[in-house]
C-alpha positions as CSV (number, residue, x, y, z in Angstrom):
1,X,-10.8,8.7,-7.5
2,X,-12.7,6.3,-4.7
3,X,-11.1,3.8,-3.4
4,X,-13.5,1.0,-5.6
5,X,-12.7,2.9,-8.6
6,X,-8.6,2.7,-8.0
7,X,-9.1,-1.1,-7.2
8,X,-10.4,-1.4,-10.6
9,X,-7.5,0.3,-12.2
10,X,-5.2,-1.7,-10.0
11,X,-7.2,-4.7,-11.7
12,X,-6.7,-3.2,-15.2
13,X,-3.3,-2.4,-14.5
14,X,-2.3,-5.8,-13.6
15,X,0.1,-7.9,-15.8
16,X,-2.3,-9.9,-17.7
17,X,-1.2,-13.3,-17.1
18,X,-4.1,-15.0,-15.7
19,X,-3.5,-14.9,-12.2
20,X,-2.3,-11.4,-10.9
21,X,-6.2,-9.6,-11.8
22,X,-7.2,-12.5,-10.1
23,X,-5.1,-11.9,-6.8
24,X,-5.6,-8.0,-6.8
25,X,-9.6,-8.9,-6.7
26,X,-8.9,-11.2,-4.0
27,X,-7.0,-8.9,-2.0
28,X,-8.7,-6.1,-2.6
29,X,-11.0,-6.4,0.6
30,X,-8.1,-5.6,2.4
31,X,-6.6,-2.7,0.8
32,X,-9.9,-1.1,0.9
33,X,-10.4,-1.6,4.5
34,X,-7.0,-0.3,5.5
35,X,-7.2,2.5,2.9
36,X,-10.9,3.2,4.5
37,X,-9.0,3.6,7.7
38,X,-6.7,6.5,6.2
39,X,-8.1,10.0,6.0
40,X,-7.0,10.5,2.1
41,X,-7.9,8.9,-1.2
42,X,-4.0,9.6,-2.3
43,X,-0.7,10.7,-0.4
44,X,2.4,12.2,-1.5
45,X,5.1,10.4,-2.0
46,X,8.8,11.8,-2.6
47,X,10.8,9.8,-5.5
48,X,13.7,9.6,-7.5
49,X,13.9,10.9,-11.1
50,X,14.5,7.0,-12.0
51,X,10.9,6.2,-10.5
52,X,12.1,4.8,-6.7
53,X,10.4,5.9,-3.8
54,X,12.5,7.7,-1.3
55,X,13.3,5.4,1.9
56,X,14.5,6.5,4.9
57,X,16.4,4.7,7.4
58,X,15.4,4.9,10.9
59,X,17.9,3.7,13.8
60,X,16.5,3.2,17.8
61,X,18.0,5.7,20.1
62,X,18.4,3.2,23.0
63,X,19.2,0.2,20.2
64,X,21.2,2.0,17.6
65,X,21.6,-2.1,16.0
66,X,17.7,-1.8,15.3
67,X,17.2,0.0,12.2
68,X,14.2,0.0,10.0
69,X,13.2,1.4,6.7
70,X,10.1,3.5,6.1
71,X,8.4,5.2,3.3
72,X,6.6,8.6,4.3
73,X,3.4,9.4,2.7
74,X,2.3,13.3,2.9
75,X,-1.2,14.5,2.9
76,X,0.0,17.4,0.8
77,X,2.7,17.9,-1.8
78,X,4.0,20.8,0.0
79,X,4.4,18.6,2.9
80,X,6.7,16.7,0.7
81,X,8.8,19.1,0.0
82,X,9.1,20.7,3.3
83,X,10.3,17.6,4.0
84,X,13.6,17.6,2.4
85,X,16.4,19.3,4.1
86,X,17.9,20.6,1.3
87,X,15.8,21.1,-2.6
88,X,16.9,18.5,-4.6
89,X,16.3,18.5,-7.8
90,X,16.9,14.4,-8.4
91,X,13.4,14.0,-5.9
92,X,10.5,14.7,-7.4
93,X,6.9,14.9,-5.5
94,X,4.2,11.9,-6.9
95,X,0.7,11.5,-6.5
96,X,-0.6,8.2,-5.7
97,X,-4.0,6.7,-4.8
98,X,-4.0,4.9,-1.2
99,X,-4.7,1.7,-2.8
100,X,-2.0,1.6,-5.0
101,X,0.8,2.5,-2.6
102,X,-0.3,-0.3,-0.2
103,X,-0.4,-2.7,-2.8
104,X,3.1,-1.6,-4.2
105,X,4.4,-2.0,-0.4
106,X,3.6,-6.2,-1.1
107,X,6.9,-6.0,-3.5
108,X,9.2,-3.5,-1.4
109,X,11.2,-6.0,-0.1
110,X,13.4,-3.8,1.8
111,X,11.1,-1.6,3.6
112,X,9.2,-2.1,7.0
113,X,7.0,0.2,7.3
114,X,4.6,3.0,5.7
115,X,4.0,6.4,7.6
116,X,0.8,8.5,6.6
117,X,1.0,11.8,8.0
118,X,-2.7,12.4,7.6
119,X,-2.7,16.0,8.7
120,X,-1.0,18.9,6.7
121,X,1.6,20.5,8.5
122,X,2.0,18.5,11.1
123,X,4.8,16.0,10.4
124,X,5.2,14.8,13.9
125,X,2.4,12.2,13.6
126,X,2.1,9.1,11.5
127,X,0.0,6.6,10.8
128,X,2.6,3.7,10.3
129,X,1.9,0.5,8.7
130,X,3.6,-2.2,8.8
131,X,4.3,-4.1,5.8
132,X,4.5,-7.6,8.1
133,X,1.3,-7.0,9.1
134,X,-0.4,-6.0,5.7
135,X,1.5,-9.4,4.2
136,X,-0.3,-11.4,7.4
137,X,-3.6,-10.0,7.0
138,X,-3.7,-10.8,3.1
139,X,-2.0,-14.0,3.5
140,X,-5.2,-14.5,6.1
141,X,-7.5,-13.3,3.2
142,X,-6.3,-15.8,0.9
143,X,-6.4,-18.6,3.0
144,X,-10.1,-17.8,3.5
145,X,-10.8,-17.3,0.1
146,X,-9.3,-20.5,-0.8
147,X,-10.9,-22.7,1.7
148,X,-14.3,-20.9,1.4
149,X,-16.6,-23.6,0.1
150,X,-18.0,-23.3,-3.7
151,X,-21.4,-22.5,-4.5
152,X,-22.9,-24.9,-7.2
153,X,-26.0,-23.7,-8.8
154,X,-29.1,-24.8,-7.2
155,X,-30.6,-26.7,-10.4
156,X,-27.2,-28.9,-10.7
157,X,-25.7,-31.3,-8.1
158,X,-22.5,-31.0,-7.1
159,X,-21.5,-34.1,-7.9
160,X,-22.3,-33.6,-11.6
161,X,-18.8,-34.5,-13.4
């Protein structure tokens, strides 16, 4: 699936309400962009039998008070799996399209980050993202979007009402 083709099932997908296929549509400049930036249409992602995607806890050597959470995304599901330290049969390995697992970051609360390890085999380097950053850059996105100036067609004046 292209990444303009999982926007419009993030679109369909949306709760119906009026307002989130509205702000998915908005956003989704941005998700494509960063997604465009990634070498894979979909990752990997390890999760719980209940549906939660695994998050691990990383501490800083030199600050062990510094601790962030991250979510790693594999290129491959064997990747995935090799990634466990021991099989565990309560993880399970999910396929999910770029798109959608940088939109589901918006709600993660808890986690800081996203690493994409883009090349099989090689789980030494990530691509992290960081979910500050992809909150700023879609706040930024809105704010354009709503103080972009409205078109009026050119037969009616804009001060019709």
């Amino acid at each position: 699936m292209d990444l303009k083709q999982q926007i419009q099932v993030l679109i369909e997908n949306a709760p119906q309400d009026g307002t989130t296929p509205k702000v998915v549509e908005a956003i989704a400049p941005v998700l494509t962009r960063l997604a465009s930036q990634l070498r894979h249409s979909e990752y990997h992602i390890l999760q719980t039998l209940s549906g939660d995607w695994v998050v691990t806890t990383l501490s800083n050597r030199t600050q062990p008070d510094v601790e962030k959470n991250v979510i790693y995304a594999f290129s491959t599901s064997k990747d995935a799996n090799d990634f466990q330290p021991v099989d565990d049969p309560q993880l399970v390995t999910v396929t999910i399209p770029i798109t959608h697992i940088l939109f589901q970051m918006l709600a993660l609360d808890t986690v800081t980050s996203l690493v994409f390890f883009d090349t099989p085999c090689n789980l030494a380097a990530g691509t992290e993202v960081r979910r500050d950053d992809l909150q700023q850059i879609i706040q930024r996105q809105l704010q354009q979007i709503k103080s972009a100036p409205r078109s009026y067609p050119s037969n009616l004046p804009p001060d019709i009402a």
